[in-house]
Each structure stands twice: as structure tokens, then as C-alpha cells.
N, C-alpha and C positions, 0 to 999 in steps of 0.2 A: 630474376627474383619474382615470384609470385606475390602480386597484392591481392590481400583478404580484405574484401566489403563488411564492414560492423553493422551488424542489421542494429535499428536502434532499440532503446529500452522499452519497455510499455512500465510506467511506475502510477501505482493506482496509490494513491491518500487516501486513508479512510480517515475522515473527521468524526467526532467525538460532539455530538448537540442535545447532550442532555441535559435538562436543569444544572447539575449539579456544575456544569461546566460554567457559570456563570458565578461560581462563589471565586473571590476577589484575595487568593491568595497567591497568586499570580498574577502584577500589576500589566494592564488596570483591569483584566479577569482573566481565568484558563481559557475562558472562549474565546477571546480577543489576543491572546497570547498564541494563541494557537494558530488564530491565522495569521498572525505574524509568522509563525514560521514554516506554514504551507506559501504563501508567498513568496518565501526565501529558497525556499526548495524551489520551487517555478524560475525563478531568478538564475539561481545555478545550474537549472540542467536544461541548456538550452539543447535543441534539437530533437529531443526525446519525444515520446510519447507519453501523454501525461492525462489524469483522468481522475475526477473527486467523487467519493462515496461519502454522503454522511451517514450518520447511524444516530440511533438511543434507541427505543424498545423495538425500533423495524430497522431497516438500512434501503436505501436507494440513491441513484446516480445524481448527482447534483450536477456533472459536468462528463458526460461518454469519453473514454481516449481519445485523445485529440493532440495531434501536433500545433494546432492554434494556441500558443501558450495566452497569446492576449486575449482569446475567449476565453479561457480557459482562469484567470485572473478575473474576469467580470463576473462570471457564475460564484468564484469565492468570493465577493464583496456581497452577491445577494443571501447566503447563508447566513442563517439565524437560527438561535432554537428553538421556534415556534415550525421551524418546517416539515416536521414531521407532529402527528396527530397523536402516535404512542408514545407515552411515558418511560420510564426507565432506561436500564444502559443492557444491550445484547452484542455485544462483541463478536458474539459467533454470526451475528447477522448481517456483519459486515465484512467479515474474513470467506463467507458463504458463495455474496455476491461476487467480491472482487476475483475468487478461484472462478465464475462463472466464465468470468470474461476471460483471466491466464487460461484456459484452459481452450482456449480458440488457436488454431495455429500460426505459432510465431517465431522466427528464429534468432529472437531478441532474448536479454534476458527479461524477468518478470517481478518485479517488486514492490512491497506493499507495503505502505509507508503508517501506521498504527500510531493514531495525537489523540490519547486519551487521558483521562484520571484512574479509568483502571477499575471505579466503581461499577460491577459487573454482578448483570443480573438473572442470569439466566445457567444452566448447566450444560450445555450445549458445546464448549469449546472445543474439545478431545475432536468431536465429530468435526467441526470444522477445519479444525489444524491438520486431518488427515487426508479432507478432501482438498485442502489448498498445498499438500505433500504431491498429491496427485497431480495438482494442475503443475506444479514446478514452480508454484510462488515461493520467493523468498518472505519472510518479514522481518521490518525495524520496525520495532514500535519506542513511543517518545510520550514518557509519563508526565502529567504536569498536575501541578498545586503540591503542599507540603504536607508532611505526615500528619502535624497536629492538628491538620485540616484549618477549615471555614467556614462561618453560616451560609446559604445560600442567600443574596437579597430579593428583596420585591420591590419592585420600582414603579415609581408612577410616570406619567407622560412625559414626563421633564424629566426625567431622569434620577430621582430622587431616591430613596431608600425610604420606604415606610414602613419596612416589614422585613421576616428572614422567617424563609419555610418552616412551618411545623409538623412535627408528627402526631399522628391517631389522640397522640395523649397530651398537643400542646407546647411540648416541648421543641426548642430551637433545635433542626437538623444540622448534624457538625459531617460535613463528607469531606473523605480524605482519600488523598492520592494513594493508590495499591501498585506498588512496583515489582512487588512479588508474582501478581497474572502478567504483570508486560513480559516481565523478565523473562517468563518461562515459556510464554507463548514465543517470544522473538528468537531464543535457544532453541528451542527448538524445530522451530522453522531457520533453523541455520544461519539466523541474523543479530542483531544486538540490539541494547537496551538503551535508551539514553535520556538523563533528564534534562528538562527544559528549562529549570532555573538555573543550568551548570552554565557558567560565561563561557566555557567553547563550544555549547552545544554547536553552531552552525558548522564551523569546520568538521568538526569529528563527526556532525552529519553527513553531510556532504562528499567526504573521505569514505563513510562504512558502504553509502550509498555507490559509488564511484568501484570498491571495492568487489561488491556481488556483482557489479554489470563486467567489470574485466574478467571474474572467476567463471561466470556465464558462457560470457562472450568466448572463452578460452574450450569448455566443454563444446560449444554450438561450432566452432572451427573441426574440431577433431570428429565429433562427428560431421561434417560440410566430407573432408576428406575423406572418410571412409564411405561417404557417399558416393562422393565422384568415383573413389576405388573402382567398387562394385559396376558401376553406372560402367565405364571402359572395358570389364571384365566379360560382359555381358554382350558386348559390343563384339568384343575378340571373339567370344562363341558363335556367336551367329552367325559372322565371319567364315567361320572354319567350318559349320555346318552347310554353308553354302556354298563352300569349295567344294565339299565332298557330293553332293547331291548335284551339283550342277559343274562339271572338271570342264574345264579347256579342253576345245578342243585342238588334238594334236595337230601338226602342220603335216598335213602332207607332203 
């Protein structure tokens, strides 16, 4: 019986560190909620390859692919949402990067783990989604905070609330979670949606997760054999061309 080698996953997180991720409808914030369950994801899939994007108006690497899960745990405790300089949420500029890196040769599967609110600012996704089709990224994305939303706070040293963002006109920002862009970005990318305030989310993450690396890993076999096929095939020609060009000679 032949054993087949699992090449491992490469599972890139893109984190979500926009302002907005800081309003407190998801205790004790969607920020802090979040990496709770980027942690939990790290925790579960041991062996793997694993890699943090954060994102709001830019996106960049907070943590390269890495089998170091415990580097890779230290880089998530130093995330904040001051570490990026652009404002707003670009989604596309996170799904961009992450196709950058699926997109290197690997005979793993490739997947892309999407913790946002979903507030999204830019029009760019179509384009993204088609170049992460390209690279052979899967995506799950995991929407957090509730519809009827929350202000965002403003905090002083101590941690205090003195304030809650206002708009152009003064008025308290109320942002709310959009499951409608997760949804449809993760369908489409041939993965699922899942909310963060559900009490199974961990398992049924964990599960969907688990799920694209065996459907992966099932494709990358079948092509492995129709590799080797060829590879033997080709072996046999050569073979036979070298019989004919070069015969035995007969016995006297």
C-alpha cells in the first residue's frame, strides 16, 4: 500500500484594525474578540503553516508564513489599531496581499481566514476575489459586532471612555457589522461565513477549516499521480528510443 505525504496548509488570517473594530458590541471589543479567535485558530491547527495580514485603508504582514506557531502568537499580542497610518477598512487590500503570497508554489492547500466587521471601503473587491481565484486561495471569513451596531469609543490613558467618534456633522458614528460582503466574498471563494457571536463558532471553524485542507489536499494527490504517471511514461520513451538507436550487439 502506497503512503501519500500531506504537504501542510499555508492558512494566512487577515485581521480587520480599523477604528471601527474597537466599538464594544462584541465584549470586551470586535478587536479583542478577534484575536481571541485568531489565537484559537493558532491553537487548533498545529503543524500548519500559518501567517497574519492585518488590514484597514492599506494591508501588510504582521507575521510572514511561519510554522513558529509561538512566533507567530507573539506578533498577534503586538497588533493594535494604531499600526497601520491609513484610516478606513479595504478588504480588497487584504485579500490582494494574501493571493500574493498563495500564489508561490505549494502543494499544500491555501487558505484565507477573513475577521472583520465587513465595514468596507473601497470598490475594489471583484478584482481581488478574482485574483485570489487565480492564486487557488480558498476564503472563510468570520463577521463580528451586531447589526444594530455601536458607537466607536475614545479612550484616554487609563483606559477610560471620554468620547465616541463623530462625523463631519458631529454626530455619534453608529458602525455595524455587514455579513452581506463576508457572505458573498467567502461563496464565492468557495468557503463559508461564520459569525463570531454564534457559541459554536470555534468548532464549526475549525471543521470548515479542516474541510478545504482535506478537499485540497484530495485535488493535490490526484494531481501528485498523474504526475508521477507522466514522469514513468516518459522514462519508458527514452528507454525505447535508446534501444533502437543503440541495439545489442548480436553474439557471435
Amino acid at each position: 500500500m502506497r503512503t501519500v505525504i500531506k504537504e501542510s496548509s499555508e492558512i494566512i488570517i487577515a485581521l480587520d484594525i480599523s477604528k471601527s473594530m474597537l466599538a464594544e458590541d462584541s465584549k470586551p471589543s470586535r478587536f479583542e474578540k478577534a484575536k481571541m479567535i485568531v489565537s484559537k485558530i493558532v491553537e487548533e491547527n498545529p503543524g500548519e503553516k500559518m501567517g497574519i495580514v492585518v488590514f484597514s485603508g492599506t494591508a501588510m504582514w504582521q507575521c510572514p508564513l511561519t510554522f513558529d506557531l509561538h512566533a507567530l502568537k507573539m506578533f498577534l499580542q503586538s497588533v493594535e489599531t494604531t499600526n497601520l497610518p491609513l484610516g478606513g477598512t479595504r478588504i480588497s487590500s487584504a485579500i490582494m496581499l494574501a493571493s500574493k503570497a498563495a500564489s508561490c508554489e505549494s502543494a499544500g492547500s491555501r487558505v484565507m481566514i477573513l475577521i472583520s466587521d465587513g465595514e468596507n471601503h473601497d470598490s475594489k473587491i471583484k478584482e481581488a476575489v478574482n485574483a485570489a481565484k487565480k492564486a487557488g486561495l480558498r476564503i472563510i471569513s468570520i463577521g463580528i459586532g451586531k447589526k444594530e451596531g455601536a458607537p466607536i469609543p475614545v479612550k484616554d490613558e487609563t483606559g477610560t471612555v471620554i468620547d465616541y467618534v463623530k462625523d463631519v456633522n458631529g454626530k455619534v458614528v453608529i458602525s455595524r457589522v455587514n455579513p452581506v460582503l463576508l457572505k458573498n466574498v467567502a461563496e464565492e471563494m468557495g468557503g463559508k461565513y461564520f459569525d463570531a457571536l454564534d457559541d459554536d463558532v470555534y468548532p464549526s471553524l475549525v471543521k470548515a477549516v479542516r474541510n478545504l485542507d482535506k478537499n485540497n489536499s484530495e485535488v493535490g494527490m490526484k494531481s501528485s499521480k498523474t504526475d508521477r504517471f507522466q514522469i514513468f511514461l516518459l522514462l519508458g520513451l527514452i528507454a525505447l528510443f535508446a534501444e533502437l538507436l543503440f541495439p545489442l550487439r548480436r553474439k557471435r
